[in-house]
C-alpha positions in Angstrom: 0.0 0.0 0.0 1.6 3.3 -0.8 1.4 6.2 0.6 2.6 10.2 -0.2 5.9 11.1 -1.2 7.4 13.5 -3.2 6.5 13.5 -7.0 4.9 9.8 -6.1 1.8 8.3 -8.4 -0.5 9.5 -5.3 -0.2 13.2 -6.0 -1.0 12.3 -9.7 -4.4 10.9 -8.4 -5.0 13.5 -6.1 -4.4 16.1 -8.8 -7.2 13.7 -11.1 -9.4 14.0 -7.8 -9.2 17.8 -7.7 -9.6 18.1 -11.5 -12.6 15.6 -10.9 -14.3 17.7 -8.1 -13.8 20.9 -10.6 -15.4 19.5 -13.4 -18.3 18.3 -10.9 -18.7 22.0 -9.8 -18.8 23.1 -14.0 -21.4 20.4 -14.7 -23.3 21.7 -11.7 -22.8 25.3 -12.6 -23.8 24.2 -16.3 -27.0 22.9 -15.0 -27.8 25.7 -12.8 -27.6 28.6 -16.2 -30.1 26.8 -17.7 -32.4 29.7 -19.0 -36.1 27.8 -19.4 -37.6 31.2 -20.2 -38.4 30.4 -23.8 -38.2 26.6 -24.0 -41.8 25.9 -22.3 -45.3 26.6 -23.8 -47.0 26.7 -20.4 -46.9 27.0 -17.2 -47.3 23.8 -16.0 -44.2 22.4 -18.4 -42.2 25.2 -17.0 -42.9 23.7 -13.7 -42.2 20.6 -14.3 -38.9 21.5 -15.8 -37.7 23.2 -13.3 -38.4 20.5 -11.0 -36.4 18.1 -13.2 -33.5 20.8 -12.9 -33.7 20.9 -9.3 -33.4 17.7 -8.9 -30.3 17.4 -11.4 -28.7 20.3 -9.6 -29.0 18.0 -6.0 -28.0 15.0 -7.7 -24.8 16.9 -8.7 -23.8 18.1 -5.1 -20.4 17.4 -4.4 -20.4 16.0 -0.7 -16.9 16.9 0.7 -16.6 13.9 2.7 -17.7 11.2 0.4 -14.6 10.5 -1.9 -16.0 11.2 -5.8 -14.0 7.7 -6.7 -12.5 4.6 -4.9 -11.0 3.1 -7.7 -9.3 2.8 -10.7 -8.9 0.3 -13.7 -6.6 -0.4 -16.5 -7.3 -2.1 -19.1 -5.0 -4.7 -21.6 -7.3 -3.5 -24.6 -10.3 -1.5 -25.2 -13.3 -2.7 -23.2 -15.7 -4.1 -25.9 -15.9 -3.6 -29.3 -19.3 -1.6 -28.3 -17.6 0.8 -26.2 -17.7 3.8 -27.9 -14.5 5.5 -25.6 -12.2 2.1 -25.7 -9.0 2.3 -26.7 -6.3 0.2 -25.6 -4.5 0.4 -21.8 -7.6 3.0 -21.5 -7.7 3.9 -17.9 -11.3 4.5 -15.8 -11.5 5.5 -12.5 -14.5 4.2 -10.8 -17.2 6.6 -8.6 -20.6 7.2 -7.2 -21.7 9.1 -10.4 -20.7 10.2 -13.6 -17.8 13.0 -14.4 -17.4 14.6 -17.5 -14.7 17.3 -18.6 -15.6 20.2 -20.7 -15.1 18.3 -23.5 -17.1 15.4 -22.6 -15.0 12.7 -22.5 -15.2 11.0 -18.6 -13.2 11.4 -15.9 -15.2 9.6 -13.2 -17.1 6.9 -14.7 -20.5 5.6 -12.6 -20.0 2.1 -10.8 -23.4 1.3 -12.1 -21.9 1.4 -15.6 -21.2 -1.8 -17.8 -17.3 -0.6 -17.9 -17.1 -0.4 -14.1 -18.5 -4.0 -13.5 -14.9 -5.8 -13.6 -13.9 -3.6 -10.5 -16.1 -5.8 -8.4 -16.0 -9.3 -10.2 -12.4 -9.3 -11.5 -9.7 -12.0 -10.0 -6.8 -13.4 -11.0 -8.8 -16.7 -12.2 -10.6 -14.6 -14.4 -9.1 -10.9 -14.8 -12.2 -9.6 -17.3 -9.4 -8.2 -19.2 -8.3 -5.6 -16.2 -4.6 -5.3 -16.1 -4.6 -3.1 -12.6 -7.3 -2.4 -10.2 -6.6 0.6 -7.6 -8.3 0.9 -4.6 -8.0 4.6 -3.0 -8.2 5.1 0.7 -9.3 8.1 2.2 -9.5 10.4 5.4 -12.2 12.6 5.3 -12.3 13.4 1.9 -8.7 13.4 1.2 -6.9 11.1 -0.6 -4.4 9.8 1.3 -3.2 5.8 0.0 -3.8 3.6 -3.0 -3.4 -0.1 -3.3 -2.6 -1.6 -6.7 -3.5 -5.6 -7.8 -2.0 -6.6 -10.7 -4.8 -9.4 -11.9 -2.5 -10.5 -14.8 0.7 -10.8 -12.8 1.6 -14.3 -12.2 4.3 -13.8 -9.4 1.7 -11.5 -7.9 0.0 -13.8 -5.3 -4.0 -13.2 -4.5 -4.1 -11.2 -1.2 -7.0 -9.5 0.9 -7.3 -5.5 0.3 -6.2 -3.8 3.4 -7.9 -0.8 2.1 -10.7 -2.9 1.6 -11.1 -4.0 5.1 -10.2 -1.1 6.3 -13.1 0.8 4.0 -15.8 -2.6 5.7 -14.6 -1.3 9.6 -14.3 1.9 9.2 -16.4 3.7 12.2 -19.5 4.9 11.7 -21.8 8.1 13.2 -24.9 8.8 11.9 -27.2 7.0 9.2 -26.5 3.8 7.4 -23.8 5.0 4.3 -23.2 3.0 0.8 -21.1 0.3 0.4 -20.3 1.1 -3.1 -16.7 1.1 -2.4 -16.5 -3.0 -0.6 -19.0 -4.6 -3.1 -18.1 -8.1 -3.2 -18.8 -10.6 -6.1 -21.9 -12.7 -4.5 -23.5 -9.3 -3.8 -22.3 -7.5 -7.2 -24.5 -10.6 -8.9 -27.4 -9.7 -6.6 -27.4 -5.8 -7.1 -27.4 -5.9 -11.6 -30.0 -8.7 -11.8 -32.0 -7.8 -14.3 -35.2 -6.0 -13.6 -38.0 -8.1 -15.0 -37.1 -11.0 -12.3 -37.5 -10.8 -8.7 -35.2 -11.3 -6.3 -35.5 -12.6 -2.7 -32.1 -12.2 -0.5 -31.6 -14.5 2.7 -29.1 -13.3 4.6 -27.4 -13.6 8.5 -26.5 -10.6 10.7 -23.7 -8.4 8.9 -24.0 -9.7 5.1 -24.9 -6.5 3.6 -28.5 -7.5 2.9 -30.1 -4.5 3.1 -27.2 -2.4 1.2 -27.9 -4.8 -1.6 -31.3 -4.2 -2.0 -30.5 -0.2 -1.9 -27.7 -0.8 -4.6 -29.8 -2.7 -6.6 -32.6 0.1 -6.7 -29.8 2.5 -7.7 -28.8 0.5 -10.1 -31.6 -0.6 -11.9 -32.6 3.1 -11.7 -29.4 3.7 -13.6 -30.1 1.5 -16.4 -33.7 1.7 -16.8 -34.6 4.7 -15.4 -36.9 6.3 -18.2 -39.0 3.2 -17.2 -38.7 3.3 -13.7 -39.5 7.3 -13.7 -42.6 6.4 -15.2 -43.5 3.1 -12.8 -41.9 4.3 -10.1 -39.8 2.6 -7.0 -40.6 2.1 -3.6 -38.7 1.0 -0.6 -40.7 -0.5 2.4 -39.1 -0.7 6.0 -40.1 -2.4 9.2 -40.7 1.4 11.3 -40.0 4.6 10.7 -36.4 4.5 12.6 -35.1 2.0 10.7 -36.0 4.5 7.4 -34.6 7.2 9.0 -31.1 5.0 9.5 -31.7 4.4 5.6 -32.3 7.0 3.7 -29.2 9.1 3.1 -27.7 6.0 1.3 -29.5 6.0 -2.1 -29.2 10.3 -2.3 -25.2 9.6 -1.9 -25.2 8.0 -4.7 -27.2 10.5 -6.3 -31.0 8.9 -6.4 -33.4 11.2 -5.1 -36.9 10.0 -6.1 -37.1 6.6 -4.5 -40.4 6.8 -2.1 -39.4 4.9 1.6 -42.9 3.7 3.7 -43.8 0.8 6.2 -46.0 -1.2 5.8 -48.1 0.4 8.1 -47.6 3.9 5.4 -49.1 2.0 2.7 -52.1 0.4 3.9 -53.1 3.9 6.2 -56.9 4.7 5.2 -57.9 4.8 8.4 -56.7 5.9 12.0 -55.4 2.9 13.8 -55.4 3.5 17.5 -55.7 0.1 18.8 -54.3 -2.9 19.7 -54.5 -6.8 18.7 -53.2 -9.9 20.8 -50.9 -11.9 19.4 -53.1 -14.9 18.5 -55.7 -12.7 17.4 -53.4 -10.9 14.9 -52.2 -14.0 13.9 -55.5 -15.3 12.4 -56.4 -11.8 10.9 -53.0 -12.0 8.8 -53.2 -15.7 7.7 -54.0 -15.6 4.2 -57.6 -17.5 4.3 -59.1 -13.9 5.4 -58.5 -12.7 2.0 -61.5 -15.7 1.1 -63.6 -14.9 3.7 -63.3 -10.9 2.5 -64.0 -11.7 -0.8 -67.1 -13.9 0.0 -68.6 -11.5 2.6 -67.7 -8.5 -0.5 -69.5 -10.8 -3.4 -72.7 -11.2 -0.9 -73.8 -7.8 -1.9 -75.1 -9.1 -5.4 -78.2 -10.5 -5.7 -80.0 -11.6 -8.7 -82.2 -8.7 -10.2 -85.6 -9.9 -8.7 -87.7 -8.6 -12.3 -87.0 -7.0 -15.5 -85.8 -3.3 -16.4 -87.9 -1.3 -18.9 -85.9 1.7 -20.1 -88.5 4.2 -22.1 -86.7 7.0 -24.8 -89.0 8.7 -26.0 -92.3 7.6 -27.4 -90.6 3.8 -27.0 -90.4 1.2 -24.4 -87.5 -1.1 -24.2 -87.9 -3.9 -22.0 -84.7 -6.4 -20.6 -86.3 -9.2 -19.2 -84.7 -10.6 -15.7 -83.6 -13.8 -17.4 -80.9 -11.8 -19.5 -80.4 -9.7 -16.3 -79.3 -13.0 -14.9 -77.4 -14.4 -17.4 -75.0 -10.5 -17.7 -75.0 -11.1 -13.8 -73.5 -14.5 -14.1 -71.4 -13.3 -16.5 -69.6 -10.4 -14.9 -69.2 -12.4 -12.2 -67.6 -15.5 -13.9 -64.8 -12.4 -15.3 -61.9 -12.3 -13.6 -62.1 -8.6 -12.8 -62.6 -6.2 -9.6 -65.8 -5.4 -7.8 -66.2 -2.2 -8.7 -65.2 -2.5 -12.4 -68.0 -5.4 -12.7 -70.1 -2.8 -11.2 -69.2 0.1 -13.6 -69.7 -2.5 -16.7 -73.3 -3.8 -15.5 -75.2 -0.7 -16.9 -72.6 -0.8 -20.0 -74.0 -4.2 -20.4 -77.6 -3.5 -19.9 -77.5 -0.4 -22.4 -76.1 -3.0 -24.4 -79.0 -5.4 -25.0 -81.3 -2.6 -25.1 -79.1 -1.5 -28.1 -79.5 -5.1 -30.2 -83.5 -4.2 -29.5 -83.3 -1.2 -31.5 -80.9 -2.1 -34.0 -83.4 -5.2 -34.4 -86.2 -1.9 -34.7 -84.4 -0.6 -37.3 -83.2 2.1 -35.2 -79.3 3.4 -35.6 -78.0 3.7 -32.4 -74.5 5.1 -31.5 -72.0 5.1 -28.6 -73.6 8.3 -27.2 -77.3 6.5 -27.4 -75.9 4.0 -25.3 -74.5 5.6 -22.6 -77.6 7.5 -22.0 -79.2 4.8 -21.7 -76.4 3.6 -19.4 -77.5 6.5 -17.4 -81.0 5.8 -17.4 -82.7 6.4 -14.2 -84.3 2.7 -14.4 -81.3 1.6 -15.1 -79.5 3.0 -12.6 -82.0 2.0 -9.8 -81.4 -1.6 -11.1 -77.5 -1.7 -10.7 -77.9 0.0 -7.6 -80.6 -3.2 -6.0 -78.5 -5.7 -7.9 -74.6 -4.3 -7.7 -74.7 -2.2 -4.7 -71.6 0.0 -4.2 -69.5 -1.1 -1.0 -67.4 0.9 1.9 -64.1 -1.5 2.4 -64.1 -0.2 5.7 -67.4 -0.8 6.5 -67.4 -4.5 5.6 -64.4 -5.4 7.4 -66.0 -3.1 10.6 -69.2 -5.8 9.7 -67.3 -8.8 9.3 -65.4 -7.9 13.3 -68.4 -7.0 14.8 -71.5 -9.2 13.5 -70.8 -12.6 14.3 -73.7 -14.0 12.0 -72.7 -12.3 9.1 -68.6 -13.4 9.8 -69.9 -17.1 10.3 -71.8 -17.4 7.2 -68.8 -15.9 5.1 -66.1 -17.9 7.5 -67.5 -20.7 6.7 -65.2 -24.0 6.2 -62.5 -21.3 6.4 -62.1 -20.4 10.5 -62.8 -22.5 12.7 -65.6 -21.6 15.6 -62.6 -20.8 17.5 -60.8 -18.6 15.3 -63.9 -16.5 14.2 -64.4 -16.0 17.9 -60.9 -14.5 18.4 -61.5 -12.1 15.5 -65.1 -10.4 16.8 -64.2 -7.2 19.0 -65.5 -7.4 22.1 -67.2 -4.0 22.2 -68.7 -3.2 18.4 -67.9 -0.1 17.0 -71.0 2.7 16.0 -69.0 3.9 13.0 -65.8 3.4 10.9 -64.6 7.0 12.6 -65.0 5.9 15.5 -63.6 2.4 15.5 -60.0 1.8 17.2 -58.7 0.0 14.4 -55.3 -2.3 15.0 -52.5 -2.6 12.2 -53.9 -5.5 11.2 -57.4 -4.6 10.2 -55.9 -1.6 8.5 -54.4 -4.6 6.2 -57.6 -6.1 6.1 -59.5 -3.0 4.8 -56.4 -2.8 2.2 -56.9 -5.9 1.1 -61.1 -5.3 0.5 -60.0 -1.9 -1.2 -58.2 -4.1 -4.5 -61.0 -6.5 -4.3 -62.9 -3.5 -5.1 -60.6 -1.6 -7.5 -57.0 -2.1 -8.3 -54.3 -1.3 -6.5 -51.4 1.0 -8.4 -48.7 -0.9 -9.1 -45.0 0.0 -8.9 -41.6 -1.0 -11.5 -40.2 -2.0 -8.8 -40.4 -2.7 -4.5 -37.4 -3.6 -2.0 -39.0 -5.0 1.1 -36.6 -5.2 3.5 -36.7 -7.2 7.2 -39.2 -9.2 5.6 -39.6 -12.4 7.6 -41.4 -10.3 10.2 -44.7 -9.7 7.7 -47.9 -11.9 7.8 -49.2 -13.7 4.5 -51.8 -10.5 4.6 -49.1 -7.7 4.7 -47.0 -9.9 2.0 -50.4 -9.3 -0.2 -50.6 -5.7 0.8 -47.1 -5.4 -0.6 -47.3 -8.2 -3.9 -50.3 -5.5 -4.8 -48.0 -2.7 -5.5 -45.5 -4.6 -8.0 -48.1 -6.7 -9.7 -46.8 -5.9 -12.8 -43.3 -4.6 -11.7 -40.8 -6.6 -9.6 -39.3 -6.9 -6.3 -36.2 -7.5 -4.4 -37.1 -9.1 -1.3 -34.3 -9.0 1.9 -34.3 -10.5 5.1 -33.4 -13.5 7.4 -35.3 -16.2 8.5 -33.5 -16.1 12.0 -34.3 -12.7 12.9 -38.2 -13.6 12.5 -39.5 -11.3 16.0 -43.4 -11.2 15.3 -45.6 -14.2 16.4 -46.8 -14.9 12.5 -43.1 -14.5 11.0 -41.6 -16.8 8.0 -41.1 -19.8 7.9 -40.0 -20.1 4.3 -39.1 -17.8 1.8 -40.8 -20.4 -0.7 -44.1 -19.7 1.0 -44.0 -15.6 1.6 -42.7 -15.5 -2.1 -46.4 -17.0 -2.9 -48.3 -14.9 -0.7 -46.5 -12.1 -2.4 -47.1 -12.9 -5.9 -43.7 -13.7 -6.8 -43.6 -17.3 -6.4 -40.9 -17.0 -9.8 -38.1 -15.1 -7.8 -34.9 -16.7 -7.3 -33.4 -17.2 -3.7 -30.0 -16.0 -3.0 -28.3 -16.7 0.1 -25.6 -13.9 1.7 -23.4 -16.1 4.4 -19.9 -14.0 4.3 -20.3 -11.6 7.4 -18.5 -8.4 6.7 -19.7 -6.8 10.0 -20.3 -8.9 12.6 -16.9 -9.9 14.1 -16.1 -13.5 14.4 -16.4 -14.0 18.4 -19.9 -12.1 18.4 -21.8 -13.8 15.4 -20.5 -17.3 16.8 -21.4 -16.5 20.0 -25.1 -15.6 18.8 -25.2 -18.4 16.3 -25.5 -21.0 19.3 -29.1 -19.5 18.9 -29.6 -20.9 15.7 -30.9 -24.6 16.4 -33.3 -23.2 18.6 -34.8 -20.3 16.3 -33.7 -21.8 12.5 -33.1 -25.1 12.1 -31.2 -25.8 9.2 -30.2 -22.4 8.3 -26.4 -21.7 7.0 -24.7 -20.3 10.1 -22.8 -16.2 9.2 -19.1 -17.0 8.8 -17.7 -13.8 9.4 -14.6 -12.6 7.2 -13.5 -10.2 9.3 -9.8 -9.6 10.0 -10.5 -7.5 12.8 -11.3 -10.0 15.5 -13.3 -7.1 17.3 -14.1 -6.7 20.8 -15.9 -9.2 23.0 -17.5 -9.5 26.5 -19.6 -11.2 29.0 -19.8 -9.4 32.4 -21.9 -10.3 35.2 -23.0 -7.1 37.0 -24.7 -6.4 39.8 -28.6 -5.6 40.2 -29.1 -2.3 38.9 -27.8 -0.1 36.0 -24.4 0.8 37.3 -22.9 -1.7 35.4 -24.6 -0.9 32.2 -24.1 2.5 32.4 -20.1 2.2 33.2 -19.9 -0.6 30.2 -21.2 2.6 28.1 -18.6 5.2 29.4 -16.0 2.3 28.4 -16.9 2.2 25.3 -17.5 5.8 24.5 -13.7 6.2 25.0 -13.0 4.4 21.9 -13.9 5.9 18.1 -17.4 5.1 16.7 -21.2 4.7 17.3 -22.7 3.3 20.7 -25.5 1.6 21.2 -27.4 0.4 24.3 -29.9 -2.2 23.6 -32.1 -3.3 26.6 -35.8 -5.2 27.1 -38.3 -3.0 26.2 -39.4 -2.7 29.6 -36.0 -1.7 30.9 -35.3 1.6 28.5 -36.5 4.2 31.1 -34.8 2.7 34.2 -31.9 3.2 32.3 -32.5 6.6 30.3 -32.5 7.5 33.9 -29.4 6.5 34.9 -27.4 7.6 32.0 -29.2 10.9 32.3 -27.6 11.1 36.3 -24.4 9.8 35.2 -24.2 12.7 32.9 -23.7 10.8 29.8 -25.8 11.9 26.5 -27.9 9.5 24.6 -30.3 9.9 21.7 -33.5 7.3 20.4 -33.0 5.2 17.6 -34.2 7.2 14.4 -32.6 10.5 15.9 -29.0 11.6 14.8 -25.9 11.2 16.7 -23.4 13.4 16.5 -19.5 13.4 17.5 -20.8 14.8 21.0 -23.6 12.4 21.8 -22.4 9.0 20.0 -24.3 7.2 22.5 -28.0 5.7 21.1 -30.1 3.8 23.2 -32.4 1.3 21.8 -35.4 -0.8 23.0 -34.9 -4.3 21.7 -37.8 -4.4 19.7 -36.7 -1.5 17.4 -33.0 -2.7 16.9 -33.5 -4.7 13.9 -31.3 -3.8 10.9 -29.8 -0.8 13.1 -25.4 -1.1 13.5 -23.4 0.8 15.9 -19.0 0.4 16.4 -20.2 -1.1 19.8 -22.9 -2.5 21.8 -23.7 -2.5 24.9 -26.3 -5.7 25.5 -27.9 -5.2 29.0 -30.2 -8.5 31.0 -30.5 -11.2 27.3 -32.8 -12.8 29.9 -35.2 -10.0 30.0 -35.1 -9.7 26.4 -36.0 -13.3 26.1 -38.8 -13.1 28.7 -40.2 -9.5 27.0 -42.2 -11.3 24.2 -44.9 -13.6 24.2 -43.3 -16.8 23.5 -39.7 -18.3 23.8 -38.9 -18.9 20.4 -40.0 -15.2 19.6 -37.8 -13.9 22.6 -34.6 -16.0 21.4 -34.9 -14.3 18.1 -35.0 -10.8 19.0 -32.1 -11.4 21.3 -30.7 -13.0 18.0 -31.0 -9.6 16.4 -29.9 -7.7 19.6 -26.6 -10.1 19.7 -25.8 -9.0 15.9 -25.8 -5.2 15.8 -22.1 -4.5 16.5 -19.5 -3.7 13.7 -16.5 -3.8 16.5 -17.1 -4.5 19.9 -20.3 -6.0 22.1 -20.4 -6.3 25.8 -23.2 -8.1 27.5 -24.1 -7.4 31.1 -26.3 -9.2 33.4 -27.2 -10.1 37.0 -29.8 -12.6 35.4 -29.1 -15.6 34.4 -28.2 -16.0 30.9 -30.5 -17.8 28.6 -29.8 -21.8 28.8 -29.1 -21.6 24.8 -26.4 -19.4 25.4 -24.8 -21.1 27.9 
C-alpha cells in the first residue's frame, strides 16, 4: 500500500481527484444557467422543468466527505468492441456518479456502468481483461493511500485488500452510508440482476443484505430509469427509525426520487389507535381472510328480482330478468374487480337494449348507449343488484357481526378462530372504530377487491420475515406488474406470525418465480460475536447456514456479570465511549426508562433510535424491539434474559435477542445479574 511522497503516483491521483471535483462544480454550474424562459409553452411544463432541474442540480452536489472515486482500472485492450470511448491500456476510474470534462470525455465513470463492473468481479482466475485495479483510501475526503493488484501478474499472489477491510470497519456516526466502495462478487451478482425478475435475498447478521437491496434500486434506476421514472420505485421498512437510519444511502449516490414507507404507510386509510393480541393478529394475517373478505364483499349481489324497462322517448324497451341473470353470471364469472364489474353492468344493460333497437331498425351510437347507461331505471337496477360497497365498512361488519362473519367464514375459520376475530365492544362507526394494524391490512386488502391497487416498477421490502401472508399481499399488490427485491433472514423472525419459508412468503407475495439468493460471508459482525449468537440458531432456524464472518479484525468481546441495577450498564457505556465510533445500548423494552435515567444522572448523553448522533452524543439507546437492521462500532447488550422473557413466547424472545446479539461492527459487551438464557450457555 503506498502512501505520499514526493512526486509519487498519489499526487497524480489527487491532482485527477481535484480536476474531478472541478469538473463536478462546472457540470453543476452548467445545469444551474439553464435559462427555461423560452423553452416551455406553459406554465405547467415550465414547472415541471424546473423541477427536473432541481433535482439534477441535488443530484450533482459534491459531498466533501464522500470520496468522488475509490477506484481505478486499467485495461490490456479496449473494453468491448461496443464501447464507444475504448482504446487500448484506456484507464477509468470508478465513482458514485458520472464526471465529464468540458469536452465530454469522462473522468469519473458511474459504478453502475457496464465498464465499471470488472472492479467488483475481476480476480486473478478470471481478470475480465483488467490489467490493474486501484483501490483509493481516504481520510475525510482526502486522498491519502492507493493499493494496486496486478490481476494478470503471475508472481503476484491473491491477497485480501487492506484498504478494503479497512473501508468494511471503518467507524460509523450517523445514518447507514453506501457500500459502493467493498461490493463483493456474491453481492455485485445480486445488485445488476435484471429488472424483469425478482429477487429474494436470505441473509445472517452483517452480510450487507439491506445495502444490496438499496444498490440494486440504484442500479436498476441507472439502467432503466426512463421506465422506472414512469412506474416508479418504492422501498418498504419495518418502522420509521429503521428509514430514517436508511435514507441518506440511495441520495449519496445521487438517487433522489425513491419513495421509503412501512408497511403500516401503505395500507393507512384509516386511523389505527388500537391494539390486537398476538393470536388474534395471527389469524387476521393468515391468508384465508382474503377468502372470507372476498365472500362477505360478493354477498352484496343478488340476482335482479324482475325485468328493467328503459322508455326513450315515445318507445319502451324492455330487458327481461332472465338476461339480467345471465349478464349477472357473467360479470361475475370475469376475472375482474368489484367495482369494475359494477361500472360494466349498466354498459352491459344499455347494451341489449341496443341489439333491441338495432333489431327496430333504429341506428343507435355510442352516445345513445350511454344514456341509456345512465337511465334512471337503469340505474335503480344496478344500484338493487350491484350495490356500491365501503371497504371499511365491511371489514367493521365482518369484526363485529358474528352472524354475518360465520356465514362468510364458513369452512375457512374455525368456531374458534372467528371467535378470536369479533371485537368485544362493536364499534357505531368506521370514525370511531379503534382500528389495530392488522385490520388496516384487512381494509387494504377489501379496497383491491374493489378496485386495483397501483402498481410499482419495482419494491425492495426489506426485514421481511417479520410480515404476515396478509401484509406480503398488501405489498405483492404494488408490483403486480413490476418486480421486487425481497431481503431478510429467516433467523431474525420477531413477530408471532413471521416466515417460515421464503418459498411460502414469495407466494403470498405474488412472486412465487423469484430466485433465492443466500448472503453467508459476514462483513460486519466480528467472528467472536456472530459465533457466539449463532449458538441460537438450532433453537430459532433449524437448518439455516450459520454467518461465517470474514473479518480480519477480531473485534471486541465480552460477557460481564453485574450487579442488580444499572451501574454496570451505564459504566460498560462510558468504556466504550472512550473508543472511536457509534454506541448503542440495547435493553428489554421494559427496561429503556430505568436506564434513560441512569445515564441521564451519570451525565452521559444519549439519543432514540431514528434520531441523529453526533460526535458529541455518539451514545444511542435502543429498545430491543426497534434494533433490527440498526449497526453501531459497539454494543452495549444489558439482561439477554429480560429480552428473552419481554415477548410472548420463547422462540420469539430467542430471536429478538438474536437480532440484539448482531448489531455490532466492532465491539459487544453483554451485562447481566440474570441468568443468561440456557441456549447461550
Amino acid at each position: 500500500m503506498s502512501t505520499p511522497g514526493h512526486d509519487d503516483p498519489l499526487s497524480k491521483e489527487r491532482s485527477h481527484l481535484a480536476a474531478s471535483r472541478s469538473a463536478l462544480r462546472a457540470m453543476r454550474e452548467d445545469v444551474e444557467s439553464l435559462d427555461i424562459t423560452d423553452v416551455t409553452a406553459n406554465w405547467v411544463n415550465a414547472a415541471v422543468l424546473e423541477s427536473q432541474i432541481e433535482q439534477r442540480i441535488k443530484a450533482l452536489a459534491d459531498l466533501s466527505e464522500t470520496p468522488l472515486f475509490f477506484g481505478r482500472l486499467d485495461y490490456l485492450h479496449a473494453p468491448g468492441a461496443e464501447q464507444a470511448e475504448g482504446g487500448e491500456g484506456e484507464r477509468f476510474y470508478v465513482g458514485r456518479r458520472h464526471v465529464h470534462d468540458a469536452d465530454g470525455d469522462p473522468m469519473v465513470i458511474d459504478w453502475r456502468a457496464p465498464v465499471s463492473q470488472p472492479f467488483y468481479r475481476a480476480s486473478k482466475k478470471d481478470p475480465q481483461d483488467v490489467s490493474l485495479r486501484r483501490r483509493f483510501g481516504y481520510t475525510g475526503g482526502d486522498l491519502t493511500a492507493y493499493e494496486d493488484e496486478h490481476l494478470l501478474d503471475p508472481a503476484e499472489a491473491a491477497t485480501t485488500s487492506r484498504l478494503l477491510q479497512q473501508e468494511i470497519e471503518r467507524p460509523r456516526v450517523g445514518p447507514m452510508r453506501d457500500i459502493v466502495a467493498t461490493i463483493q462478487p456474491e453481492q455485485d451478482e445480486i445488485v445488476r440482476a435484471g429488472l424483469a425478475g425478482s429477487v429474494c435475498v436470505q441473509g445472517g447478521p452483517g452480510t450487507g443484505k439491506t445495502a444490496v437491496g438499496l444498490h440494486r434500486v440504484a442500479y436498476l434506476l441507472y439502467a432503466h430509469r426512463e421506465r422506472l421514472a414512469r412506474t416508479g420505485t418504492l422501498v418498504i421498512g419495518p418502522n420509521r427509525s429503521f428509514l430514517h437510519y436508511i435514507e441518506q444511502v440511495l441520495p449519496a449516490l445521487g438517487e433522489l426520487t425513491v419513495r421509503q414507507a412501512t408497511v403500516d404507510d401503505l395500507v393507512a386509510q384509516v386511523e389505527v389507535r388500537g391494539t390486537d393480541g398476538a393470536a388474534t393478529a395471527v389469524i387476521k394475517g393468515d391468508a384465508r381472510m382474503a377468502e372470507v373478505l372476498r365472500r362477505a364483499l360478493y354477498s352484496h349481489v343478488v340476482p335482479p328480482a324482475e325485468g328493467v324497462v328503459v322508455v326513450r322517448g315515445s318507445r319502451r324497451w324492455r330487458v327481461p330478468v332472465y338476461e339480467l341473470e345471465e349478464i349477472v353470471r357473467e360479470l361475475l364469472a370475469r376475472d375482474i374487480r368489484y367495482g369494475a364489474a359494477r361500472e360494466a353492468l349498466p354498459q352491459r344493460i344499455a347494451h341489449a337494449v341496443l341489439v333491441q333497437m338495432e333489431r327496430a331498425g333504429e341506428a343507435p351510437d355510442d352516445r345513445v348507449q350511454n344514456a341509456v347507461a345512465r337511465n334512471a331505471a337503469v340505474k335503480a337496477l344496478v344500484k338493487s343488484v350491484w350495490p356500491q360497497v365501503d371497504p371499511a365498512k365491511l371489514v367493521l361488519r365482518l369484526l363485529t357481526d358474528a352472524d354475518f362473519l360465520a356465514e362468510h367464514a364458513e369452512g375457512v375459520l374455525t368456531g374458534d378462530e372467528q371467535k378470536a376475530v369479533l371485537w368485544v365492544k362493536p364499534a357505531r362507526s368506521v370514525k370511531s372504530a379503534r382500528w389495530s394494524p392488522a385490520d388496516a391490512v384487512l381494509i387494504d386488502e377489501a379496497t383491491d377487491l374493489i378496485e386495483r391497487t397501483h402498481s410499482l416498477g419495482h419494491v425492495v421490502l426489506d426485514e421481511a420475515q417479520d410480515l404476515s401472508p396478509m401484509q406480503y399481499r398488501a405489498v405483492g399488490r404494488r408490483c403486480t406488474t413490476g418486480s421486487a427485491t425481497v431481503l431478510g433472514d429467516l433467523a431474525q423472525g420477531t413477530t408471532p406470525w413471521a416466515t417460515r419459508s421464503w418459498e411460502e412468503a414469495l407466494g403470498h407475495l405474488g412472486k412465487g418465480e423469484a430466485v433465492v439468493e443466500e448472503l453467508t460471508a459476514g462483513f460486519r459482525v466480528p467472528t467472536d460475536v456472530i459465533a457466539y449468537a449463532s449458538r441460537l440458531l438450532p433453537h430459532i432456524a433449524p437448518g439455516l447456514t450459520p454467518v461465517a464472518s470474514i473479518r480480519e479484525n477480531p473485534g471486541f468481546f465480552d460477557i460481564r456479570t453485574a450487579d442488580a441495577g444499572p451501574a454496570g450498564v451505564v459504566a460498560a457505556c462510558r468504556e466504550l465511549l472512550e473508543r472511536e465510533g457509534s454506541v448503542g445500548l440495547i435493553a428489554a423494552d421494559a427496561r429503556v426508562p430505568e436506564l434513560a435515567a441512569a445515564l441521564a444522572a451519570a451525565g452521559i448523553g444519549h439519543v432514540g433510535p431514528g434520531e441523529e448522533t453526533t460526535h458529541a452524543t455518539r451514545l444511542t439507546l435502543v429498545p430491543a424491539s426497534l434494533a433490527k437492521g440498526l449497526e453501531y462500532d459497539y454494543v452495549v447488550l444489558d439482561e439477554p434474559q429480560a429480552v428473552v422473557d419481554g415477548e410472548p413466547d420463547e422462540r420469539t424472545g430467542l430471536r429478538r435477542l438474536y437480532v440484539a446479539l448482531t448489531r455490532a461492527v466492532s465491539g459487544l459487551v453483554v451485562t447481566h445479574a440474570a441468568g443468561l438464557p440456557r441456549q447461550l450457555t
